[in-house]
C-alpha positions as CSV (number, residue, x, y, z in Angstrom):
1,X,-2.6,7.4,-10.3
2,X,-0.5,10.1,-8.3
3,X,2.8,8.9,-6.8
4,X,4.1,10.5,-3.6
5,X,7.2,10.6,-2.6
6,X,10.0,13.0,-1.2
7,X,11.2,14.6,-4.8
8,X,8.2,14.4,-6.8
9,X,4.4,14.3,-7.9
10,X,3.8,12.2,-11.1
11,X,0.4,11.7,-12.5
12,X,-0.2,8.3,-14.5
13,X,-3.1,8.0,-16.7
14,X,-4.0,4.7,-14.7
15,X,-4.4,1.5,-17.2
16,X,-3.1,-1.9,-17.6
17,X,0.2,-0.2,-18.9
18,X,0.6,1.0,-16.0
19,X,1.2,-1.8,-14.1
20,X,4.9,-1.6,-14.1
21,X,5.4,1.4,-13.2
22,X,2.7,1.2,-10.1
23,X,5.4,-2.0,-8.9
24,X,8.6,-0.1,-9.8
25,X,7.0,2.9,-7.6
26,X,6.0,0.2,-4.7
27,X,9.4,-1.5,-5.0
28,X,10.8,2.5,-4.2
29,X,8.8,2.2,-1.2
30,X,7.2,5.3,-2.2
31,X,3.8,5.8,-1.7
32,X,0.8,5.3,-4.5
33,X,-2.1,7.0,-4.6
34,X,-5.3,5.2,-6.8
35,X,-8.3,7.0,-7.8
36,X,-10.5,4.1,-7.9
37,X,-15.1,4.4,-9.1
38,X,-16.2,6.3,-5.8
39,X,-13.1,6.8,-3.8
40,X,-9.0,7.0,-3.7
41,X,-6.4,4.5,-1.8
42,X,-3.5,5.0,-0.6
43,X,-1.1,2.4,-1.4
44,X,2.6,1.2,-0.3
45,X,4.7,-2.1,-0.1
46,X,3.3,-4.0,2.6
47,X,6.4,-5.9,2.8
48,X,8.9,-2.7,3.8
49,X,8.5,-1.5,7.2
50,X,9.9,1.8,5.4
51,X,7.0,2.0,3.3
52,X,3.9,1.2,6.3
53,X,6.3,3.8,8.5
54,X,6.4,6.1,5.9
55,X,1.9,5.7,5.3
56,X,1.4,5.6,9.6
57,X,3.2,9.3,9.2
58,X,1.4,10.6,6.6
59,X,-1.8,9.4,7.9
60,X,-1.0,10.3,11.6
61,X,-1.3,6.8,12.7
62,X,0.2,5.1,15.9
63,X,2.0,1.7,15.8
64,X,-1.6,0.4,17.5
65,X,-4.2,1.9,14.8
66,X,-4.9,-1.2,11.9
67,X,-4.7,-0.5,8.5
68,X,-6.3,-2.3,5.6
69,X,-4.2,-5.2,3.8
70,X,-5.0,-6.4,0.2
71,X,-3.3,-8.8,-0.9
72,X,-4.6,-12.4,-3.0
73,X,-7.3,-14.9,-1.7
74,X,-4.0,-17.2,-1.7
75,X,-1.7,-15.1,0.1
76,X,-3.6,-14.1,2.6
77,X,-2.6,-16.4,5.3
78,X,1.2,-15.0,4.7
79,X,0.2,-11.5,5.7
80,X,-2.6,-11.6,8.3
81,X,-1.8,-12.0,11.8
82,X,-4.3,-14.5,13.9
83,X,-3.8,-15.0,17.5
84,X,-3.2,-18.4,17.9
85,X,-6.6,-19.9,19.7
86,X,-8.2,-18.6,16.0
87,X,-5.6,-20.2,13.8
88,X,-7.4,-23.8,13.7
């Protein structure tokens, strides 16, 4: 795991231990990035407009370009936006 932000690189040797510090980094609304099997992630808080802001910059994204959510079978509804005729 690499964490970006404004002062600092870290590298975390990415394992369940790691957990907390992944969240205490998200909380910081810095940005995470996960080396995952066959590709890497960025990752941010979802819930801090500071944090997407800070991702749509660093990707060179507009305020219209989507980006990827992931988030719990059970908290999806919370985060997704439906138009209304596709709600029901």
């Amino acid at each position: 795991m690499v964490i970006l932000d404004k002062t600092a690189t870290k590298i975390i040797k990415l394992n369940s231990g790691a957990i907390p510090a992944i969240r205490s980094v998200l909380e910081q609304e810095a940005m995470v990035l996960l080396g995952l099997a066959t590709t890497y992630v960025l990752v941010v808080n979802g819930a801090s407009p500071r944090a997407v802001a800070q991702l749509r910059a660093f990707k060179q994204f507009d305020k219209d370009q989507p980006l990827g959510i992931l988030t719990r079978g059970d908290r999806a509804m919370d985060v997704a936006k439906i138009p209304p005729p596709l709600k029901n």
